[in-house]
C-alpha positions in Angstrom: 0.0 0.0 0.0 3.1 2.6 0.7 3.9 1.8 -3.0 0.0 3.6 -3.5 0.6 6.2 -2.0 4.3 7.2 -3.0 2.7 7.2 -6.5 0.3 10.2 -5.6 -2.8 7.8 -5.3 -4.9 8.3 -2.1 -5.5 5.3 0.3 -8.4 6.0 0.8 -9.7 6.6 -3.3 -8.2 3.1 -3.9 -10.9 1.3 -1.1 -13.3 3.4 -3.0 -12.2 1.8 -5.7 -12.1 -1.9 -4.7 -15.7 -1.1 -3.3 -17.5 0.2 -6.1 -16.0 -2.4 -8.6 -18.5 -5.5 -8.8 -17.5 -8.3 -10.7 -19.6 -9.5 -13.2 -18.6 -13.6 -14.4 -18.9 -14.5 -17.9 -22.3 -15.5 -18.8 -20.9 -18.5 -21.4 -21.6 -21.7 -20.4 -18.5 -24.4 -19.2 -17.6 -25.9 -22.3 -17.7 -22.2 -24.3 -15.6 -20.6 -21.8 -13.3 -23.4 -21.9 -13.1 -23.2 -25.8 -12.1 -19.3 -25.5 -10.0 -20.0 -22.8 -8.0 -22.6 -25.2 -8.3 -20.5 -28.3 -6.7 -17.4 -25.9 -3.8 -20.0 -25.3 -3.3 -20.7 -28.2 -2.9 -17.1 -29.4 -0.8 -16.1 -26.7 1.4 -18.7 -27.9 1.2 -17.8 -31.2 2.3 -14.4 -30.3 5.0 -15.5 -28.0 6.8 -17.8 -31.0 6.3 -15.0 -34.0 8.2 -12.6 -31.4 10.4 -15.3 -30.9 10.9 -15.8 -34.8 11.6 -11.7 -34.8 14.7 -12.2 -32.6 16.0 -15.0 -34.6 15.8 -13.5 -37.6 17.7 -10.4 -36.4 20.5 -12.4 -34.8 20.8 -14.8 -37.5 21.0 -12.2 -40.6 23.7 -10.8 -38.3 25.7 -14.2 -38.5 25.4 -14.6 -41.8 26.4 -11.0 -42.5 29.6 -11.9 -40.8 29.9 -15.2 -42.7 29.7 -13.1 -46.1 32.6 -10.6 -45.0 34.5 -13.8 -43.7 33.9 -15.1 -47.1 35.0 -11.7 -48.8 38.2 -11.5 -46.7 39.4 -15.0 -46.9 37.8 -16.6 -49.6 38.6 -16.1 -53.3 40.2 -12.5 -54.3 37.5 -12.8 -57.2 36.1 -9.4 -58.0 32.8 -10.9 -58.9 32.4 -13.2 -55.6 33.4 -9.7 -53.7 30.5 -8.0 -55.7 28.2 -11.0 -55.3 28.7 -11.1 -52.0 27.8 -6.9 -51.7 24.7 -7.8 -53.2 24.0 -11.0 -51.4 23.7 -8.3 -48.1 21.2 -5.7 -49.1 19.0 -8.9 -50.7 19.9 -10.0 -47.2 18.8 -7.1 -45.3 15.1 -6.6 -47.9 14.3 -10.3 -46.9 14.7 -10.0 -43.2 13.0 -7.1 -42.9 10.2 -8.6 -45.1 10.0 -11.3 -42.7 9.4 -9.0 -39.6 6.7 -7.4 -41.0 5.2 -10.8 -42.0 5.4 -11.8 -37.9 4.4 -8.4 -36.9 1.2 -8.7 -39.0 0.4 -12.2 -37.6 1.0 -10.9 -33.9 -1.2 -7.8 -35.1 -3.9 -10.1 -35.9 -3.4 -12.3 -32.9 -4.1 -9.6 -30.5 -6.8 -8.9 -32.9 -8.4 -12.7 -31.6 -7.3 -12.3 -28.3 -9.3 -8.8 -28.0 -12.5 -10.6 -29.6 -12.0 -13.3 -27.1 -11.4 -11.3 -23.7 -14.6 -9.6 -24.2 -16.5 -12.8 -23.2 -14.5 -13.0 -20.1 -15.2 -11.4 -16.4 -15.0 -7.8 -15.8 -12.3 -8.8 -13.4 -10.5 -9.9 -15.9 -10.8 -6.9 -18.4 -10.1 -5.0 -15.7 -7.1 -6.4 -14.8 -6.3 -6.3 -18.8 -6.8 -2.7 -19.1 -3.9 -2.2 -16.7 -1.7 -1.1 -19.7 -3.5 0.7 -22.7 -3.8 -0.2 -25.7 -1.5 2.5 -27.5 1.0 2.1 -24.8 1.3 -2.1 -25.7 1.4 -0.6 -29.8 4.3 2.3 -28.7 6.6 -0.5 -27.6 5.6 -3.1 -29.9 6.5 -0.9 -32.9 9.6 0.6 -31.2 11.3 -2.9 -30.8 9.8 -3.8 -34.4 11.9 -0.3 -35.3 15.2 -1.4 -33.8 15.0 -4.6 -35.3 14.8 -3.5 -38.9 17.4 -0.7 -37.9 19.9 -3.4 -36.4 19.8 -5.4 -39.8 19.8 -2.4 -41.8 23.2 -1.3 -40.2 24.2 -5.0 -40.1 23.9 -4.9 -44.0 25.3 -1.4 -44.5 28.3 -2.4 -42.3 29.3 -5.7 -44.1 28.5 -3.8 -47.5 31.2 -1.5 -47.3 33.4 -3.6 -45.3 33.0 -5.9 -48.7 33.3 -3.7 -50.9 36.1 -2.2 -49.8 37.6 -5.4 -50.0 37.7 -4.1 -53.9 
């Protein structure tokens, strides 16, 4: 409660709070709510692994970015390979960020199910949801989408002018 009140909320406007607020259970029958309740899983997860994809995709363009200046710097002294190689990172860099967007769409619609969903559930439950706004879960999902495209943009840009000045 001291954690309440060093935020500037009043003790006593948070038991007003509490008492006013009357649950209301979701009028679905068992085997309904149990269906939602395992489609909401499901979409969680579904979220959970394209954010997961996100990362991988970042770190692994990044490997192979260093595998193609590896390749540049002790592979053949071929001018061609060396400008195959330059191009090999932008188509690099087009296709990774081609595939975030892909997995932010999905996670887009996902939370697009999971909203449908929720509003079947308690009012203790969308109250506890609405903890964090809407535009405040979009603000940080878009920044991190943001970064990620930025770090494989400068990924590519780095290994294209570390191979082509290989030339």
């Amino acid at each position: 409660m001291a954690d309440i009140v060093d935020r500037g909320v009043d003790r006593d406007d948070d038991d007003d709070a509490r008492a006013s607020f009357e649950n209301s259970p979701s009028s679905l029958d068992e085997m309904t709510h149990e269906e939602l309740r395992m489609m909401h899983n499901q979409s969680s997860r579904a979220i959970l692994f394209a954010k997961n994809i996100q990362w991988r995709t970042v770190g692994s363009s990044l490997l192979v970015f260093g595998a193609l200046i590896a390749l540049a710097f002790y592979g053949a002294s071929d001018r061609n390979l060396v400008r195959l190689l330059g191009m090999l990172t932008i188509v690099l860099a087009i296709g990774a960020i081609f595939v975030l967007s892909m997995y932010q769409f999905w996670q887009f619609n996902e939370i697009r199910r999971l909203v449908e969903i929720e509003k079947n559930f308690s009012s203790l439950y969308i109250k506890i949801r609405d903890v964090k706004s809407k535009r405040e879960g979009n603000v940080h999902r878009y920044t991190i989408l943001m970064f990620m495209c930025i770090v494989v943009l400068l990924g590519a840009i780095v290994s294209n002018i570390v191979i082509t000045g290989k030339l």
